[in-house]
PDB file with SEQRES, HELIX, SHEET and CRYST1 records, atoms N, CA, C and O in Angstrom:
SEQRES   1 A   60  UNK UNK UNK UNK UNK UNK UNK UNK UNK UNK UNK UNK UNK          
SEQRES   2 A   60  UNK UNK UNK UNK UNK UNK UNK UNK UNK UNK UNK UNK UNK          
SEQRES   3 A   60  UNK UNK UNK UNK UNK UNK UNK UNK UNK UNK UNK UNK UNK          
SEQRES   4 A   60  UNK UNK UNK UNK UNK UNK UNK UNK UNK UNK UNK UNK UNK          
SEQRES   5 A   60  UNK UNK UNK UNK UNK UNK UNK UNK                              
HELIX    1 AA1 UNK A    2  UNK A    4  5                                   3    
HELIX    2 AA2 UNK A    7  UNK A   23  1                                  17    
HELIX    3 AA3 UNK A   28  UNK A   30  5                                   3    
HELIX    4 AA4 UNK A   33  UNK A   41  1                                   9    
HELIX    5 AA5 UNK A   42  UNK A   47  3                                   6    
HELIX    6 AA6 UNK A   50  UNK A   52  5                                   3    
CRYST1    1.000    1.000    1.000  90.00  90.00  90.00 P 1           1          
ATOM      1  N   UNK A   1     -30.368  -5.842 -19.508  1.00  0.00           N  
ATOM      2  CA  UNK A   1     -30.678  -5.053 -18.334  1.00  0.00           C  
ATOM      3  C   UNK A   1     -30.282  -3.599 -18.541  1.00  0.00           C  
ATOM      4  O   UNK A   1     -31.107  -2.686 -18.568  1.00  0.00           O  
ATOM      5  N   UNK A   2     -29.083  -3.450 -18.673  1.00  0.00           N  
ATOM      6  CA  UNK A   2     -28.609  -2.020 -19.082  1.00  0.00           C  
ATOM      7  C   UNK A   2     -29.513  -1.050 -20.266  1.00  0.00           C  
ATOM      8  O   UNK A   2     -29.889   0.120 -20.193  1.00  0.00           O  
ATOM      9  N   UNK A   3     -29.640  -1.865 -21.133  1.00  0.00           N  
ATOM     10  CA  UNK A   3     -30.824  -1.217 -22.011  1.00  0.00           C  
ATOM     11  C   UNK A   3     -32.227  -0.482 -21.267  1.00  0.00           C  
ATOM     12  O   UNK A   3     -32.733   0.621 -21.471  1.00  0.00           O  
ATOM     13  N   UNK A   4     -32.482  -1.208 -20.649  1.00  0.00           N  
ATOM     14  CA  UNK A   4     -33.964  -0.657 -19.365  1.00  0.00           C  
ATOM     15  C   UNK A   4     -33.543   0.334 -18.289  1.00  0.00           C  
ATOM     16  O   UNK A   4     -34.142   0.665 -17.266  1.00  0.00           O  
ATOM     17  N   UNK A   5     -32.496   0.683 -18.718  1.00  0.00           N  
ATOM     18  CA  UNK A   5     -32.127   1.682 -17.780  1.00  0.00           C  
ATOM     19  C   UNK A   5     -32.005   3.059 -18.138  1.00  0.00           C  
ATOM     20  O   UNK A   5     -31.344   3.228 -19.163  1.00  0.00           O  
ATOM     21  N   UNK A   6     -32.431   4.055 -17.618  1.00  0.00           N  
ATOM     22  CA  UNK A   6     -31.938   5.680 -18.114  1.00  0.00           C  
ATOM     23  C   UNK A   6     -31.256   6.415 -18.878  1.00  0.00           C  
ATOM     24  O   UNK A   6     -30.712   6.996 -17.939  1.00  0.00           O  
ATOM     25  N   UNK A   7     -30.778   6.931 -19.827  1.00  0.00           N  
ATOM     26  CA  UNK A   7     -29.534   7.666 -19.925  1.00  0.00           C  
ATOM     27  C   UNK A   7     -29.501   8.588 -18.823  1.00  0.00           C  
ATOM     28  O   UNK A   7     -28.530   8.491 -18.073  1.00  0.00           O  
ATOM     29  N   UNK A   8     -30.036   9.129 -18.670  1.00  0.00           N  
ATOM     30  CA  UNK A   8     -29.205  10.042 -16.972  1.00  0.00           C  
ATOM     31  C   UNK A   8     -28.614   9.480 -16.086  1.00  0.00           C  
ATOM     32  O   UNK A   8     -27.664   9.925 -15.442  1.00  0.00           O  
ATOM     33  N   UNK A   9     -29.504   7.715 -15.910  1.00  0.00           N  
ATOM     34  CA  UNK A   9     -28.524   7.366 -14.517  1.00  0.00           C  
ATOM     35  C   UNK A   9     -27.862   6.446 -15.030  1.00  0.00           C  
ATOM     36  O   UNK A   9     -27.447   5.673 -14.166  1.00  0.00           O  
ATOM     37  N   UNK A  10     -27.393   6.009 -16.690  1.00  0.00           N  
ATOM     38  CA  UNK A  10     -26.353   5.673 -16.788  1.00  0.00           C  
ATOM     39  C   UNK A  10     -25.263   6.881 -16.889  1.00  0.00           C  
ATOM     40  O   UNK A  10     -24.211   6.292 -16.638  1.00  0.00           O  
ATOM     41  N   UNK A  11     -25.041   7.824 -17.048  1.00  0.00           N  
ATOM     42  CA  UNK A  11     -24.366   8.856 -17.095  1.00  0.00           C  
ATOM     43  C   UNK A  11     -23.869   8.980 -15.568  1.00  0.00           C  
ATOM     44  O   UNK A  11     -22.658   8.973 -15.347  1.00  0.00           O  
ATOM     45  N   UNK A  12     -24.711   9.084 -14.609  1.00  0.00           N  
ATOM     46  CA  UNK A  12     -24.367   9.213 -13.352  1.00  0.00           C  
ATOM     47  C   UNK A  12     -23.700   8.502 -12.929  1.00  0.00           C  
ATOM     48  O   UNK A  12     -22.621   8.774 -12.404  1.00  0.00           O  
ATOM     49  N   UNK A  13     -24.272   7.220 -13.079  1.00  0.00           N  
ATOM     50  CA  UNK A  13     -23.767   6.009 -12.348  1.00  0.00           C  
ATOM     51  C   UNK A  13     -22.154   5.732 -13.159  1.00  0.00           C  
ATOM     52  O   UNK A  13     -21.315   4.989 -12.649  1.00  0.00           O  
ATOM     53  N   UNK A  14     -21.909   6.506 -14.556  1.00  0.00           N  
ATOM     54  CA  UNK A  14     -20.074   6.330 -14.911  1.00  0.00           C  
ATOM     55  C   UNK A  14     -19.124   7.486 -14.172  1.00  0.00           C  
ATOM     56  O   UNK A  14     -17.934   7.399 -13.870  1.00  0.00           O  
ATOM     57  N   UNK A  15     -20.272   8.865 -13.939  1.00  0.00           N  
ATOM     58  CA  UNK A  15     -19.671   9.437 -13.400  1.00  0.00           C  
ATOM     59  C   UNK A  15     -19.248   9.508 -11.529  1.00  0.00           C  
ATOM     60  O   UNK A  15     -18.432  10.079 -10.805  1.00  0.00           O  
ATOM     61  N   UNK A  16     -20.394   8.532 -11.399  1.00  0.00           N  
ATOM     62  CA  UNK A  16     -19.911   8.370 -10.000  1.00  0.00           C  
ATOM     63  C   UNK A  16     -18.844   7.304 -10.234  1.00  0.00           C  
ATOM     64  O   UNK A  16     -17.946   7.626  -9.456  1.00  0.00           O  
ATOM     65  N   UNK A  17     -18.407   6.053 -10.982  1.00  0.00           N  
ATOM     66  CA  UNK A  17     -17.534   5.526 -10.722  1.00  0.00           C  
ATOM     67  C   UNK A  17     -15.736   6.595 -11.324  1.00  0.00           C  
ATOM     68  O   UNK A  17     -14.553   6.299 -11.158  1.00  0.00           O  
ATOM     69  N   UNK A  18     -16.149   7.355 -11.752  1.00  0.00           N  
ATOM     70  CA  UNK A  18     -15.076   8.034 -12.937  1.00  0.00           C  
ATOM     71  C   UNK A  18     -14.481   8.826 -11.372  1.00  0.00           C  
ATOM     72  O   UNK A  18     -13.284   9.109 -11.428  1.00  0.00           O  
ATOM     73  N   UNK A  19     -14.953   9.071 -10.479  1.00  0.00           N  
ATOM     74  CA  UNK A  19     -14.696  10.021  -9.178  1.00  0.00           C  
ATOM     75  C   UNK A  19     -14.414   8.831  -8.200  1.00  0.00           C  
ATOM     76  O   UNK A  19     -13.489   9.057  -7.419  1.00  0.00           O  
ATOM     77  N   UNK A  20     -14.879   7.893  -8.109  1.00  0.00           N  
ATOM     78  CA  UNK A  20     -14.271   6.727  -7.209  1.00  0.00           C  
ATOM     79  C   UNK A  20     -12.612   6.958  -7.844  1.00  0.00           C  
ATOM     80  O   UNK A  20     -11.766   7.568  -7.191  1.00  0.00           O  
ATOM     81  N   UNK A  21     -12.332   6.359  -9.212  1.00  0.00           N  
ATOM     82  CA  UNK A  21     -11.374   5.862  -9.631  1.00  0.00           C  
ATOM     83  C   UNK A  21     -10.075   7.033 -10.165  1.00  0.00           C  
ATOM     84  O   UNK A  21      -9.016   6.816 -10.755  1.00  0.00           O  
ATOM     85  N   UNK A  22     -10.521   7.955  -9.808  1.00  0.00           N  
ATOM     86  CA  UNK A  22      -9.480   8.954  -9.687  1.00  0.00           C  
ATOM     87  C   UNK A  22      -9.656   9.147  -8.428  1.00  0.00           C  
ATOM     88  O   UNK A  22      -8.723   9.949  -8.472  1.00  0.00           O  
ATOM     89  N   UNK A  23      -9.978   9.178  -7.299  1.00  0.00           N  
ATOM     90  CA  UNK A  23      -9.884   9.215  -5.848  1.00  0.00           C  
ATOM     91  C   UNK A  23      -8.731   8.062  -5.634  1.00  0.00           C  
ATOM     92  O   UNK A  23      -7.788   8.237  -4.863  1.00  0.00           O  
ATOM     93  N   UNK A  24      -8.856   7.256  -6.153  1.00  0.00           N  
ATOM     94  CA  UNK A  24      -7.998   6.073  -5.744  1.00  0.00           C  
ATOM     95  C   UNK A  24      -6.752   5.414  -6.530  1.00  0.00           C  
ATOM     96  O   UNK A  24      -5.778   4.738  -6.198  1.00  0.00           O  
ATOM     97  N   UNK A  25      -7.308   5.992  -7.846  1.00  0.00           N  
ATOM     98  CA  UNK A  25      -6.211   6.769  -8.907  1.00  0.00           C  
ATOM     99  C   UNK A  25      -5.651   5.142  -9.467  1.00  0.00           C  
ATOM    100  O   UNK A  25      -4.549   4.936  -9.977  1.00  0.00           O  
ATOM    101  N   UNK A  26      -6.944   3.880  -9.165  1.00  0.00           N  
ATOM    102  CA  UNK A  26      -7.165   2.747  -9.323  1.00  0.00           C  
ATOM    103  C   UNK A  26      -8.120   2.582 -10.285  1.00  0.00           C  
ATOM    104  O   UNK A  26      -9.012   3.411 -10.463  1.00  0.00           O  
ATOM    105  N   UNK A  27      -7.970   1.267 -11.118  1.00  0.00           N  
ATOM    106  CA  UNK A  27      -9.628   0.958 -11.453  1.00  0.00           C  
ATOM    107  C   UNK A  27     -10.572   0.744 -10.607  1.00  0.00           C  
ATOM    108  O   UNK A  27     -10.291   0.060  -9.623  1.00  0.00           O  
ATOM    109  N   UNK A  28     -11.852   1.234 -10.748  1.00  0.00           N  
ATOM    110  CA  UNK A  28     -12.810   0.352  -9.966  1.00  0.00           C  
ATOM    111  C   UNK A  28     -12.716  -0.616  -9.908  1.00  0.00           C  
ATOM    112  O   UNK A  28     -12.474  -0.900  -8.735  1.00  0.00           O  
ATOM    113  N   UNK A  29     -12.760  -1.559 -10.577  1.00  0.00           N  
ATOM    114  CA  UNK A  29     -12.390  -3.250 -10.180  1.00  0.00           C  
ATOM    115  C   UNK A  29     -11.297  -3.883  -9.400  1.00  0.00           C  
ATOM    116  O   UNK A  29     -11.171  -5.002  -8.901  1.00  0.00           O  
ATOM    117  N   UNK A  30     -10.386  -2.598  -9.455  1.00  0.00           N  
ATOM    118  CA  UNK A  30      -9.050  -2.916  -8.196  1.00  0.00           C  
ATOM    119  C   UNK A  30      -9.295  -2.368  -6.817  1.00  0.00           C  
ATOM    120  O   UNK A  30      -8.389  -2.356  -5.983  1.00  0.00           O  
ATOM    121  N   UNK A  31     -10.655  -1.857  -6.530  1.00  0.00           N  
ATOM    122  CA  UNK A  31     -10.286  -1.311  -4.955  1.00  0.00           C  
ATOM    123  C   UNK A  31     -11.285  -1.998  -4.219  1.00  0.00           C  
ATOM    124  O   UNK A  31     -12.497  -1.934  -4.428  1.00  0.00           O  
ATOM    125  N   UNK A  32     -10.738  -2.623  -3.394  1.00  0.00           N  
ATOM    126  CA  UNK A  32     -11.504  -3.504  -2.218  1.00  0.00           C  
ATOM    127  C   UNK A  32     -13.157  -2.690  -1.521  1.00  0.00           C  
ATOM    128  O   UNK A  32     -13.466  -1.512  -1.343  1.00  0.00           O  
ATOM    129  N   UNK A  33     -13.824  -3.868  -1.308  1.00  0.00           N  
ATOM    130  CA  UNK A  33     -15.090  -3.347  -0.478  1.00  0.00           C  
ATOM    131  C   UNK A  33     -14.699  -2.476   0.558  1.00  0.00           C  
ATOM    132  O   UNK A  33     -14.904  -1.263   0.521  1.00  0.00           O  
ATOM    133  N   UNK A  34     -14.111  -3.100   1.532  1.00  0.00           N  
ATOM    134  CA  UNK A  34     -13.461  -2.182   2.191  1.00  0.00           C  
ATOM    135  C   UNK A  34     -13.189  -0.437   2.341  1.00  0.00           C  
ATOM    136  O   UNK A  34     -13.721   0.459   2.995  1.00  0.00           O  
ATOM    137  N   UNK A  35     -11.921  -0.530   1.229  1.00  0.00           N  
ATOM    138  CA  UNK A  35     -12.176   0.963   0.963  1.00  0.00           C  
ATOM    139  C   UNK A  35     -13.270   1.546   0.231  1.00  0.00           C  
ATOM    140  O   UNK A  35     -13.526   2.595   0.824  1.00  0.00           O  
ATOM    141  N   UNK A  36     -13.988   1.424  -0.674  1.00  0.00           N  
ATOM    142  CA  UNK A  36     -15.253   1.867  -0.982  1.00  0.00           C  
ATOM    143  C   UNK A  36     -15.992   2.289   0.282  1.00  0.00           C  
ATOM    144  O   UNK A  36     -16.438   3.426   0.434  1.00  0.00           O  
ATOM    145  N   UNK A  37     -16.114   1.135   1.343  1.00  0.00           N  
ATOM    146  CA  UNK A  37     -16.842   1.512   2.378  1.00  0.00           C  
ATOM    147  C   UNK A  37     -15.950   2.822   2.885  1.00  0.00           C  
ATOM    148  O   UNK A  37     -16.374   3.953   2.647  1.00  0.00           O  
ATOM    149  N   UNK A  38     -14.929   2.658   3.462  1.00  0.00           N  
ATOM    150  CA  UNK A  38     -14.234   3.834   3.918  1.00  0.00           C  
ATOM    151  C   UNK A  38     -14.394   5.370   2.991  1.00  0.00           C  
ATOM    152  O   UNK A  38     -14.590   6.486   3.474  1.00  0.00           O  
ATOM    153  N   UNK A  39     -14.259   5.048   1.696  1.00  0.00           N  
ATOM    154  CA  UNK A  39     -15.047   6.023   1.094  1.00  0.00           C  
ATOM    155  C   UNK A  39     -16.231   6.770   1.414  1.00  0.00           C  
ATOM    156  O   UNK A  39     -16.420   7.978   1.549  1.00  0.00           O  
ATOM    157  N   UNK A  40     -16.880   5.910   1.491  1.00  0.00           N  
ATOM    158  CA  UNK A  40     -18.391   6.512   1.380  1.00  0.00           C  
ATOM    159  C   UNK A  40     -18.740   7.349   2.845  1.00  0.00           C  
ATOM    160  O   UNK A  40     -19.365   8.384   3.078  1.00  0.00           O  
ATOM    161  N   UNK A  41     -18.030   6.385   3.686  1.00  0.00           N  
ATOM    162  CA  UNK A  41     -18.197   6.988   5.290  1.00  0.00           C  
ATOM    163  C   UNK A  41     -17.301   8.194   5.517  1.00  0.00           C  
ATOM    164  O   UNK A  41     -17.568   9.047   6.364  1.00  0.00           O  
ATOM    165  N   UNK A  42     -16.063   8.244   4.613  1.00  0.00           N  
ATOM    166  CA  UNK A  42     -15.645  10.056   5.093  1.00  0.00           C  
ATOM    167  C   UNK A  42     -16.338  10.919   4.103  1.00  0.00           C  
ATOM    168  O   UNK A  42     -16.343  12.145   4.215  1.00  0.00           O  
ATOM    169  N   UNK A  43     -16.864  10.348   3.231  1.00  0.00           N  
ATOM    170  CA  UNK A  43     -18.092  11.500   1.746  1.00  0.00           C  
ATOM    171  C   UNK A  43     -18.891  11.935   3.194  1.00  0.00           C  
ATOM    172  O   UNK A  43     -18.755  13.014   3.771  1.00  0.00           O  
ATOM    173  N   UNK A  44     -19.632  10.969   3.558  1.00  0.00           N  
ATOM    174  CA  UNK A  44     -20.780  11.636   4.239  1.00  0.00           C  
ATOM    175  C   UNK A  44     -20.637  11.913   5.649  1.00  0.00           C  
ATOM    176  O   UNK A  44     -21.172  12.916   6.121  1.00  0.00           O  
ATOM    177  N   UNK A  45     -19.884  11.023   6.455  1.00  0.00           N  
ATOM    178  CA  UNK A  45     -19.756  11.152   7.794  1.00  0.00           C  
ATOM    179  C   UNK A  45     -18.428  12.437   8.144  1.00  0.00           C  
ATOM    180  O   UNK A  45     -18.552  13.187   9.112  1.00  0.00           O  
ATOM    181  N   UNK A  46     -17.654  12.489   7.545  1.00  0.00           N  
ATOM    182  CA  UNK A  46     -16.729  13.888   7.731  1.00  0.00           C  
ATOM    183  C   UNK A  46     -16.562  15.131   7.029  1.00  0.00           C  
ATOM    184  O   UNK A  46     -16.141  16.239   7.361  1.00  0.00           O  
ATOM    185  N   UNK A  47     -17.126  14.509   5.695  1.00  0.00           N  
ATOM    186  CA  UNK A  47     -16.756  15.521   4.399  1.00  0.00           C  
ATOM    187  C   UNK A  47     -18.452  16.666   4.336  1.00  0.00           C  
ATOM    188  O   UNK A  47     -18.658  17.840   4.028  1.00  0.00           O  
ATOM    189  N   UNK A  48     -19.511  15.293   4.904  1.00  0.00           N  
ATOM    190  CA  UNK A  48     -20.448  15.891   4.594  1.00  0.00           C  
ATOM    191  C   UNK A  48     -21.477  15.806   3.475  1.00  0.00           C  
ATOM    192  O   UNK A  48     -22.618  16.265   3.525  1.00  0.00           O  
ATOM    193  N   UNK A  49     -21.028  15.284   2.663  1.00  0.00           N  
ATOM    194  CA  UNK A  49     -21.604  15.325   0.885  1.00  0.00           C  
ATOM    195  C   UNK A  49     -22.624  14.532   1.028  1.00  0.00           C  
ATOM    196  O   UNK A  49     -22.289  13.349   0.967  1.00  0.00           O  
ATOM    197  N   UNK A  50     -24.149  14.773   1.254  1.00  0.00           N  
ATOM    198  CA  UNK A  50     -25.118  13.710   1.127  1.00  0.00           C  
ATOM    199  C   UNK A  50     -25.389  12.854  -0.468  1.00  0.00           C  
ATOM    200  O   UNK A  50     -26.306  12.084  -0.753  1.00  0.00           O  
ATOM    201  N   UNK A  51     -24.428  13.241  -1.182  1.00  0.00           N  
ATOM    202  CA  UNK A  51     -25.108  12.029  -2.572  1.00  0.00           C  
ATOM    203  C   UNK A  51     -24.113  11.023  -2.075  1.00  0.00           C  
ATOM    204  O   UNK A  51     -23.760  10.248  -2.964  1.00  0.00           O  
ATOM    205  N   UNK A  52     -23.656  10.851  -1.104  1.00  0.00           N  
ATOM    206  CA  UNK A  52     -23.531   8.989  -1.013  1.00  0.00           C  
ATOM    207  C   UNK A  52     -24.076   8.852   0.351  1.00  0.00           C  
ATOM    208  O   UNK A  52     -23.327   8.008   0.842  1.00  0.00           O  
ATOM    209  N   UNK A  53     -24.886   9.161   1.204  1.00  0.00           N  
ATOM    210  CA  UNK A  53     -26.003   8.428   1.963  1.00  0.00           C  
ATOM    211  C   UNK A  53     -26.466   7.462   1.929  1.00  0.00           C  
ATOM    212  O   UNK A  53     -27.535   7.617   1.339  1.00  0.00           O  
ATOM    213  N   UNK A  54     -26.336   6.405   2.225  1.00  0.00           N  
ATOM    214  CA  UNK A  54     -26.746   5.353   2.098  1.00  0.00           C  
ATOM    215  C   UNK A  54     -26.059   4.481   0.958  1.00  0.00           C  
ATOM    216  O   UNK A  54     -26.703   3.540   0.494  1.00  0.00           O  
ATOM    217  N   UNK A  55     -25.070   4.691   0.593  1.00  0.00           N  
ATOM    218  CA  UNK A  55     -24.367   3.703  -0.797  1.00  0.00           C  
ATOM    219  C   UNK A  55     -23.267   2.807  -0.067  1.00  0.00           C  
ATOM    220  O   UNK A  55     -22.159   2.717  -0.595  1.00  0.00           O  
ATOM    221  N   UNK A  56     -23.569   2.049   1.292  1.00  0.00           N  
ATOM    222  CA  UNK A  56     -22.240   1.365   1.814  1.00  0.00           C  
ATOM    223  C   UNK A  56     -22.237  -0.279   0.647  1.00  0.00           C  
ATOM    224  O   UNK A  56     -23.216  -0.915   0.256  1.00  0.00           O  
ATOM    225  N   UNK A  57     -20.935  -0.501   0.410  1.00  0.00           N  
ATOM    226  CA  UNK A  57     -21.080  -1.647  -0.484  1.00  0.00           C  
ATOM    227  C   UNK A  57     -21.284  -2.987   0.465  1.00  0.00           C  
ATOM    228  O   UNK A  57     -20.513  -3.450   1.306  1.00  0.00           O  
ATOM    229  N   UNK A  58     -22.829  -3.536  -0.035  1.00  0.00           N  
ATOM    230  CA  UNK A  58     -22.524  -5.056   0.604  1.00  0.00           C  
ATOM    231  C   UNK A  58     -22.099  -6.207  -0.417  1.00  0.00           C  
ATOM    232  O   UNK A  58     -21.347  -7.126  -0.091  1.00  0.00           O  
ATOM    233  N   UNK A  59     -22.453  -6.114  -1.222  1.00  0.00           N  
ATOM    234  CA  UNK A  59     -21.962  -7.266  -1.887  1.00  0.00           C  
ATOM    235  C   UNK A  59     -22.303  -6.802  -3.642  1.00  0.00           C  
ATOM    236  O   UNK A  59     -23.315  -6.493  -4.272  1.00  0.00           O  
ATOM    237  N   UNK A  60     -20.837  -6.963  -3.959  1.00  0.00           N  
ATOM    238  CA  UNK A  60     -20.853  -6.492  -5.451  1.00  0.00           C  
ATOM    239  C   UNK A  60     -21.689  -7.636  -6.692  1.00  0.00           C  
ATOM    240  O   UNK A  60     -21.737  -7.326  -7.883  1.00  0.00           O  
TER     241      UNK A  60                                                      
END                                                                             
């Protein structure tokens, strides 16, 4: 699967997790749905930042 995929939006998609996981200063694999969700809702709902619009986690 990964092979059929981009180099740009694999690049993106490490660098969006590389900014999760210094936000939380966790691995990605250690931070609950939960906070991800809470993430994403102060990115866009307080902070403003539309590149996570629409990224709430439902099921990993």
């Amino acid at each position: 699967m990964v092979k059929q995929l981009s180099k740009g939006l694999l690049t993106n998609y490490g660098r969006s997790l590389a900014y999760v996981a210094l936000h939380f200063n966790r691995l990605p694999h250690h931070i609950s749905i939960d906070e991800l969700n809470a993430y994403f809702y102060r990115s866009t709902e307080v902070e403003g930042k539309p590149c996570c619009r629409g990224r709430f986690v439902r099921d990993l």
